[in-house]
N, C-alpha and C positions, 0 to 999 in steps of 0.2 A: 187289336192294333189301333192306335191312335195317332192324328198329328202331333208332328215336334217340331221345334223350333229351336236350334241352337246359334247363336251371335254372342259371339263373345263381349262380354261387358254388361250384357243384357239385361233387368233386374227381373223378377219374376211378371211382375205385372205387364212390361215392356214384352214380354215375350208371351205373354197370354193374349195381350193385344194383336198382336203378330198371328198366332195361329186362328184368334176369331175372325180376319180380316182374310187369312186363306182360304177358310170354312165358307167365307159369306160370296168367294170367288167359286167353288165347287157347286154351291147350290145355284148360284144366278147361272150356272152353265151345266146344269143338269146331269153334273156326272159326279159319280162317288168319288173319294180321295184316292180309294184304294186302288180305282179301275186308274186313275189317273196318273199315279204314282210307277205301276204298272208298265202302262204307255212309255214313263219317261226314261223307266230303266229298261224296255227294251230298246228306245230308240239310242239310248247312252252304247248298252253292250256293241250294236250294231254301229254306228256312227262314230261311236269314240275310239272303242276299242279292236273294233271288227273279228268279233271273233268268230273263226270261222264254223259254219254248218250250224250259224244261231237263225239267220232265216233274215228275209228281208222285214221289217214292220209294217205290219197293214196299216190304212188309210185311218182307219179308226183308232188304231195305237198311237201312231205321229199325230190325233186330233189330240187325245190324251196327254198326249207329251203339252201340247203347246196350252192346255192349259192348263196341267203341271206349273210350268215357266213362270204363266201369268199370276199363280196362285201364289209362288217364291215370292214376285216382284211384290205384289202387294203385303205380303205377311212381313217382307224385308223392311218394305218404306213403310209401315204402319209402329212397327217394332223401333227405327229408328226416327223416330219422330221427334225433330224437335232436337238432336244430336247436331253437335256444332262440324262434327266429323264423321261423316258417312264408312262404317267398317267396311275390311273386307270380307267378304261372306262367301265362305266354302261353297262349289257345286252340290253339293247337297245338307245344306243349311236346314232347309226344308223336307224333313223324311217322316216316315211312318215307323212308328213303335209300341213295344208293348204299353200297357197304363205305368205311369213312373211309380217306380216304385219306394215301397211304404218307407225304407231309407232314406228317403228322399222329401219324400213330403210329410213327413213326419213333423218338423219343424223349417220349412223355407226359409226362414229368415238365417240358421246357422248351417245352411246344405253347403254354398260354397267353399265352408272353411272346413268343413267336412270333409267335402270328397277331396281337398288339396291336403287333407292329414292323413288319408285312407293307405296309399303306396309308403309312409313311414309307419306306419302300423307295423302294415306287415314285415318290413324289416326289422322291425324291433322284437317281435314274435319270433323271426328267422334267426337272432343272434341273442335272445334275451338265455340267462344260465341259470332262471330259476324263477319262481314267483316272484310276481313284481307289481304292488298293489297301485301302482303311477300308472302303469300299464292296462290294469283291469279299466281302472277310473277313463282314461283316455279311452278308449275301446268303447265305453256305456258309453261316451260323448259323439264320437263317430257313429255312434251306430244308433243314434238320436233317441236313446235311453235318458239320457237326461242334457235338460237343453245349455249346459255350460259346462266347463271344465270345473272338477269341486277338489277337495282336500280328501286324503285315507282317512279322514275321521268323519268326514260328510258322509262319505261311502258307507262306513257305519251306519250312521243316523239311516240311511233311506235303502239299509240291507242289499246294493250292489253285488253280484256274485263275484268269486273271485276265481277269474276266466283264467290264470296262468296258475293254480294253484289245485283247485276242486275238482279232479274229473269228473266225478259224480255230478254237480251243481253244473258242468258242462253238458253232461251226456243229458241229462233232463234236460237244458233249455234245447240242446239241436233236436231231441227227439218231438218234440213238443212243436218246434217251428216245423220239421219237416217230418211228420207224421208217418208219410209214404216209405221215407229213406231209408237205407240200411247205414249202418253206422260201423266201423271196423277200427279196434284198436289194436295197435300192435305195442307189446312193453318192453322190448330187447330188440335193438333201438327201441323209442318211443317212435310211435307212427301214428296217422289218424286217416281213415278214407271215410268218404261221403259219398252213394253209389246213388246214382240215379234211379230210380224204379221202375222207366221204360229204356233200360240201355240194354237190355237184351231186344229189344225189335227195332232197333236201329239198324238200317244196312250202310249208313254212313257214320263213322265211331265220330267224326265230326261235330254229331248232334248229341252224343253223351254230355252231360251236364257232371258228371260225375270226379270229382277233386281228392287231392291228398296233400295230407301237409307237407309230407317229403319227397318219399320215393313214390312216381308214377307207376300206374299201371303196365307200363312197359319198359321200364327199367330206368327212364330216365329219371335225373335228380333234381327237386326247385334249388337247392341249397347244398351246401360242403358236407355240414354236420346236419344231423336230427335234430329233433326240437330236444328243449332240455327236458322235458317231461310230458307225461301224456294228456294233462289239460293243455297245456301253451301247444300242443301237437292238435289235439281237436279243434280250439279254439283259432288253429290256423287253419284249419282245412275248411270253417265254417266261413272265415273271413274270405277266403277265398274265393268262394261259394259266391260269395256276394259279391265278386269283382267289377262284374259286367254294372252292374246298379253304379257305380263309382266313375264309369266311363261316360266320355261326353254323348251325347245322342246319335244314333247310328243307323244305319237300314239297320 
């Protein structure tokens, strides 16, 4: 887990300035982020929330919390430097998270146009009636395969898979990325699952990571219809896979 820094507006460097200025608040006050972060969401559950039989926060968590706070303040005013308008910055602006992922920083300069085309994706996946080589091309871009939107005949030139067409040239790339996984095709509907590989020791199903392009695990449905075929079915389930990467920064 790492620091994060989300403000809206923010540009990369503006926001990498922001977590090194939190960083340089944890060390001059001798506490880890984690233990600190810690402090400040026990003292949130307890103060904010009151939930009951969470316990009072000890002396040393409330120490944690306040320099949580102080850590925000400065990651906030180092971030906004220079800004003719000071944003408003979410209660937890400032959290701890996995390392960002490779989606993501794969090309920085086209992430935010990315993750704001990632929810039309999947729609498009959700109602498309058949291969749709517009569709593979967009999908390489979102998913920072290639650093611009190109032409079906660019796709050509730089041998692009064709994600709503190949199940095959599907099934190799997800097996390939997620090594671990079990992969499950269903062809009458078309269907796609993506099983997690420690979702049998989960005692919370919560913590399953495990997707389907249509019909869930337990009966329920993302969509009306199925996918039109069983690549645009996997290459939905893989997409979805990848949701949480697309979401803004979160505990």
């Amino acid at each position: 887990m790492e620091l994060r820094l989300h403000i809206e507006g923010a540009a990369p460097e503006e926001i990498a300035r922001g977590v090194e200025a939190a960083q340089a608040v944890f060390d001059q006050e001798g506490i880890a982020a984690d233990v600190a972060a810690s402090g400040a969401f026990a003292v949130y559950i307890r103060d904010v929330k009151g939930f009951p039989g969470s316990g009072e926060p000890s002396e040393s968590q409330r120490m944690a919390a306040d320099v949580w706070l102080k850590a925000k303040s400065a990651a906030c005013k180092a971030c906004c430097a220079g800004w003719q308008e000071q944003p408003v910055v979410d209660r937890w602006a400032l959290c701890m998270g996995p390392t960002e992922p490779t989606v993501k920083t794969v090309n920085p300069a086209t992430w935010p146009e990315r993750q704001r085309l990632y929810p039309e994706i999947i729609t498009r996946l959700e109602t498309a009636t058949g291969p749709d080589r517009r569709l593979d091309l967009d999908i390489c871009y979102v998913m920072g395969w290639i650093n611009e939107p190109g032409t079906p005949q660019e796709a050509a030139e730089l041998g692009l898979p064709y994600l709503t067409a190949n199940l095959a040239e599907v099934a190799d790339l997800t097996r390939k990325s997620l090594k671990d996984w079990t992969v499950e095709i269903d062809l009458d509907p078309c269907d796609a699952r993506i099983l997690d590989p420690e979702r049998e020791t989960y005692e919370d199903e919560l913590d399953d990571r495990s997707v389907a392009a249509w019909r869930y695990f337990d009966g329920r449905t993302y969509m009306e219809k199925p996918p039109a075929n069983t690549a645009i079915a996997l290459t939905l389930a893989a997409m979805r896979l990848q949701g949480d990467s697309f979401l803004p920064q979160a505990w």
